[in-house]
Structures are given as C-alpha cells and as structure tokens.
N, C-alpha and C positions, 0 to 999 in steps of 0.2 A: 339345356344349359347353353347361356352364348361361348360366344368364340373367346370373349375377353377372359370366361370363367374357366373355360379350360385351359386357359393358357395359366391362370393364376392357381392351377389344380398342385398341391404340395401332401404328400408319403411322407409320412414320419418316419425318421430312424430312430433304432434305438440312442440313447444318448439325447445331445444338443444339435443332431445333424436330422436333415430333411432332402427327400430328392424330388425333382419335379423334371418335366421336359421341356426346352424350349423349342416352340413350332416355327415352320418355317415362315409359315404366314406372318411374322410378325418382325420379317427382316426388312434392310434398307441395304442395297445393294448385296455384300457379304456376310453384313452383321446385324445380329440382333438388336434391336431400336433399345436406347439404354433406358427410356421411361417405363417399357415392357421388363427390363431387367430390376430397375427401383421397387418396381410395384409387387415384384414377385418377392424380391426382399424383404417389402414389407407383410405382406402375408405370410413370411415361414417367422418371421422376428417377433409378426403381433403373437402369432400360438405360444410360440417358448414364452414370452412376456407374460400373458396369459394363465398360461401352466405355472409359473412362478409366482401367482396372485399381484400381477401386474394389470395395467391398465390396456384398451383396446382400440383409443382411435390414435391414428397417427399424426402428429401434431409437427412435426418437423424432420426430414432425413437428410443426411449430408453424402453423397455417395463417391466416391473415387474411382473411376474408370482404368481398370490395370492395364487389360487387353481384351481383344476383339472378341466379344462373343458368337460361336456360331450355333447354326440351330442343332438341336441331339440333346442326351440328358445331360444335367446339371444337378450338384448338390451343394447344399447350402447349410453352413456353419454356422451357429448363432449361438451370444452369450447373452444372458442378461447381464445387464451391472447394474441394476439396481431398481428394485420398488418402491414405490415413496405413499405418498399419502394420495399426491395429487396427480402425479405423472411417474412413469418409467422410462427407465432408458435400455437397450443393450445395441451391440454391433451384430453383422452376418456377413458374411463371405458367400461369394458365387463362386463355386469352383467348375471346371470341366477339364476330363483326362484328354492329354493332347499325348502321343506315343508311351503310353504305360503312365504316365505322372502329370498329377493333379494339377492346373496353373489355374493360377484366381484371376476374376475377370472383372469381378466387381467388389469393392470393402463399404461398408454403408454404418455408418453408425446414424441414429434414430429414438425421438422420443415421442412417450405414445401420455395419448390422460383420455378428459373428457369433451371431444371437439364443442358440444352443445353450449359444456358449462363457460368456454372460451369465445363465443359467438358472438356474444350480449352484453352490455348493450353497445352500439356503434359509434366513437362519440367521430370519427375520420375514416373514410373511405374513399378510393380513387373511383372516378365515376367511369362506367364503359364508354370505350367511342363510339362515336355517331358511323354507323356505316348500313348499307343497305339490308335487308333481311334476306333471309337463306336464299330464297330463291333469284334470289334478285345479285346475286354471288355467282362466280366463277367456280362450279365443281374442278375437285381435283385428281382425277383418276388418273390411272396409269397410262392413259393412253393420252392424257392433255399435253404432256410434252416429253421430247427425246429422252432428257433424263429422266422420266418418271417411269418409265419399262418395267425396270427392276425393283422399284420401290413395293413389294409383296404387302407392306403395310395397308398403302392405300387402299387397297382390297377389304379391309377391316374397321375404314372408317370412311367417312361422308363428313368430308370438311368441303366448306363452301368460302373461299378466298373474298375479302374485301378488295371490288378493282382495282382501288388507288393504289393498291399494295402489291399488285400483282400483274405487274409490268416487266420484270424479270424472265416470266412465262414464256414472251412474244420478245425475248431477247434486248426488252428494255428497263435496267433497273434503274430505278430512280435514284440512286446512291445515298439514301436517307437513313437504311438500314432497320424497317420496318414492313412489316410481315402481320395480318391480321385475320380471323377467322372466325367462323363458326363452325363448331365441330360436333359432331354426336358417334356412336357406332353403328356403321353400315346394319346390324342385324337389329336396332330398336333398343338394344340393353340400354338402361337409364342408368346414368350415373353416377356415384357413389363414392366414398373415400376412398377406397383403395385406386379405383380409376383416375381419381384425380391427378394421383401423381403420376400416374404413363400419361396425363394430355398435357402436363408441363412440359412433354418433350415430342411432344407429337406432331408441331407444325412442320414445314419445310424449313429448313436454319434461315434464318435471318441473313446471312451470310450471301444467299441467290440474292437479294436485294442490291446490294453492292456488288453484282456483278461475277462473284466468287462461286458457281456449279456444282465445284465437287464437296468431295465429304469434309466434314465440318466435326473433327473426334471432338467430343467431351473429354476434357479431362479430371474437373469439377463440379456437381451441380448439388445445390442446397435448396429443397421444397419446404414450403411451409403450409403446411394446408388448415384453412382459417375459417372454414364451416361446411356445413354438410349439402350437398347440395341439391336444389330443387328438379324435380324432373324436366326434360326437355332440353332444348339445346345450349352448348356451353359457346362462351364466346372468349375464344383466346386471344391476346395481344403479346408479341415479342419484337424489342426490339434492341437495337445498340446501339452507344455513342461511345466506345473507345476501339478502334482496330492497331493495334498496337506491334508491330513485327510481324510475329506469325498467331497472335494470336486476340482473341476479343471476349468480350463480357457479352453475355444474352441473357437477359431480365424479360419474364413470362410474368403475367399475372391474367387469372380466369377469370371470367365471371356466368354465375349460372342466369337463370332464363326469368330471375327477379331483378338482375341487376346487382347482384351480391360478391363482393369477391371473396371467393370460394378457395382458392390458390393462388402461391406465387412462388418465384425462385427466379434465381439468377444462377447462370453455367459459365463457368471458364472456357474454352474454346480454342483448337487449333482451326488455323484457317491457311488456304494457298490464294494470297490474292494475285488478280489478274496484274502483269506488269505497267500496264498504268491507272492506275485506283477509279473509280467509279465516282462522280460528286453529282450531287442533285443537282449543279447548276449545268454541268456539262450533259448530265442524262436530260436536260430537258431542252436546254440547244438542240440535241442530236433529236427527240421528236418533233 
C-alpha cells in the first residue's frame, strides 16, 4: 500500500461517522496540507454516498477551512442530501478532540456522478505550458531551501519546479505571481481521482512568487475534477492576478501526461505581504 493510501485509510463507525488518522508525513510546517485533508473527505463522503445508492466519482468539492489541522486521529461527519439519477451530493466534517471537545477543522460539501461519462467529448481546453521536462526541473526537497526544512510533505512527493517560476527559491521572485510544476508521488503511486484533489493543493503557494515566505491559510478552495487521469506525471500550474489586503485568489488547473486537464480549482487565500510588494518589473531590475 503507498503512503498516499494509508493516509486516505477511513474505519466506519456506526451511524453517518467514520475515523481515520492523519500522519505526520503529510504536514507543512504545523499543519496538515488541506489537499490531504479534501481528499480524505472525499473518501469517507464517496462510502456514505455510496451506501445510499449514490454515485462514486467526485466531480466537484467546495471545502472551508475552520482551523488548523494537526496530525493524530480525526473523525469525519458525513450526510448525504441527496441521490439523483445522474449525480449525488452530501457534506462531511473533519473533526479532532482539542482538550475533551470536538473542533471542526474542515466542512466540505461535494458532488459525486460518472467522471468518464463528463469527459467526452472536448469541444475547449486550456492547453499546458511549455516548460522544460522533469528532469530538466528544479527538484524540490526539503533541503533545497531554508524554508522547506519542515515542509514533511515534500518527503511524499517528487515535484520538479519550472525554472522560470522558481526564482523565489534563490531569494528572487519574479512578482508575476506564478508557480509551475511537474508533480508525481515520491513512492511510484499512479494517479487517480481521489489524488487529484490533494495535487490541487500541493504546489508551494503562489504566494513565495511575490516574495510572501510564510504560511499562505486557505480559507476557501473549490476543485473540480474533469477526468480521470492517465498514468505518469502530472503537470500542475497555479497562479494569481488579484492580491488584495491580506488576502488573494489561487487558480490551479492539472493536466495529466496526455496533455488533458484533469483538475482545477481556485482557493481564497490569507497572505502576509512583504512591506514593499514584489513587481515583475522591479524583481527583474534587481537581477
């Protein structure tokens, strides 16, 4: 079993509730990476869906981020609302006990059908960027730069950074606000729906682009996952055009190793920007 599968491992309880563990492997500084928390979501919501003569592939999740998750167990809430012909829907809750009492960490409502029968045929697709092949990429482990120490995630995957995009790295961001990759799991695991939505949130934020280091909370994200995807590597693109106060949009869309977009989503976003803003024209003076 890989690493991604144990982590997506969900115990039924009696009733509409399920428990599962989250590992530590799968944190970003103190908190569990919220793609790893969506995706677990979706796994305890496809079963109850499921069990209710609902449908199985997930076809769009909207999640709300309450608070931090840490790693230790968690159990998960789930209702259907409803079966239909073609698609179902229900919500789930992440809970975990913080001194004697339950706090939710994530609330996700989610509609499931048949991704295959939604695939076909293509009449508009965004094409992938042009950028160099895996090898020919910036690996991104924990030890490529001072803040990546603690990121326990990168342990669990083999993302290969587009150079253009990864100027941030060596303390220079382009201020463009674009972030690009190729991504797969460290252990060979291929794939698959459920995964797709942890790699919606799996890049470094967009956010290091602009010059901005630290943590980058989600407070909203909504995936949409638009076919099934091919074995081999995934090529993720995130970027933004609004930084607004404290906070900014991150618009992700995947594509598998045919060229297919596979996923996509946009996340609401807190952000701490640096006291004087980061622009392309200035980050590229300063090289």
């Amino acid at each position: 079993m890989s690493e991604f599968d144990t982590a997506m491992a969900v115990e039924a309880e009696d009733g509409s509730g399920a428990r599962a563990v989250l590992g530590a492997g799968w944190v970003i500084g103190a908190a569990v990476n919220g793609g790893v928390l969506m995706a677990l979501g979706a796994v305890a919501l496809r079963r109850a869906v499921e069990r209710a003569g609902g449908h199985g592939d997930p076809l769009v999740l909207s999640a709300y981020f309450l608070s931090a998750a840490q790693a230790g167990p968690v159990r998960l809430r789930t209702e259907v609302l409803r079966t239909g012909r073609s698609m179902s829907t229900g919500q789930v809750s992440l809970l975990q006990d913080v001194d004697g009492r339950p706090v939710e960490r994530v609330r996700a409502l989610a509609t499931f059908g048949d991704v295959d029968a939604q695939s076909e045929p293509v009449w508009l697709a965004a094409e992938p960027p042009d950028l160099p092949g895996p090898d020919r990429c910036v690996a991104a482990g924990r030890e490529s730069s001072p803040f990546a120490g603690p990121i326990s995630l990168l342990d669990r995957l083999d993302i290969r950074l587009d150079p253009a995009t990864v100027g941030w790295a060596g303390g220079r961001p382009s201020g463009r606000g674009e972030v690009r990759a190729w991504v797969r799991f460290a252990d060979g695991r291929e794939p698959d729906l459920t995964s797709l939505i942890f790699f919606l949130d799996a890049l470094p934020p967009v956010t290091f682009d602009l010059g901005a280091t630290g943590w980058a909370p989600t407070i909203e994200l909504t995936g949409h996952v638009r076919g099934r995807p091919a074995p081999g590597w995934l090529l993720v693109a995130v970027s933004t055009r609004n930084v607004i106060g404290g906070l900014l949009e991150e618009d992700a869309t995947v594509w598998d190793s045919r060229g297919r977009v596979v996923a996509q989503a946009r996340q609401l976003a807190g952000v701490r920007m640096p006291s004087r803003p980061v622009t392309a024209s200035a980050a590229g003076a300063a090289s």
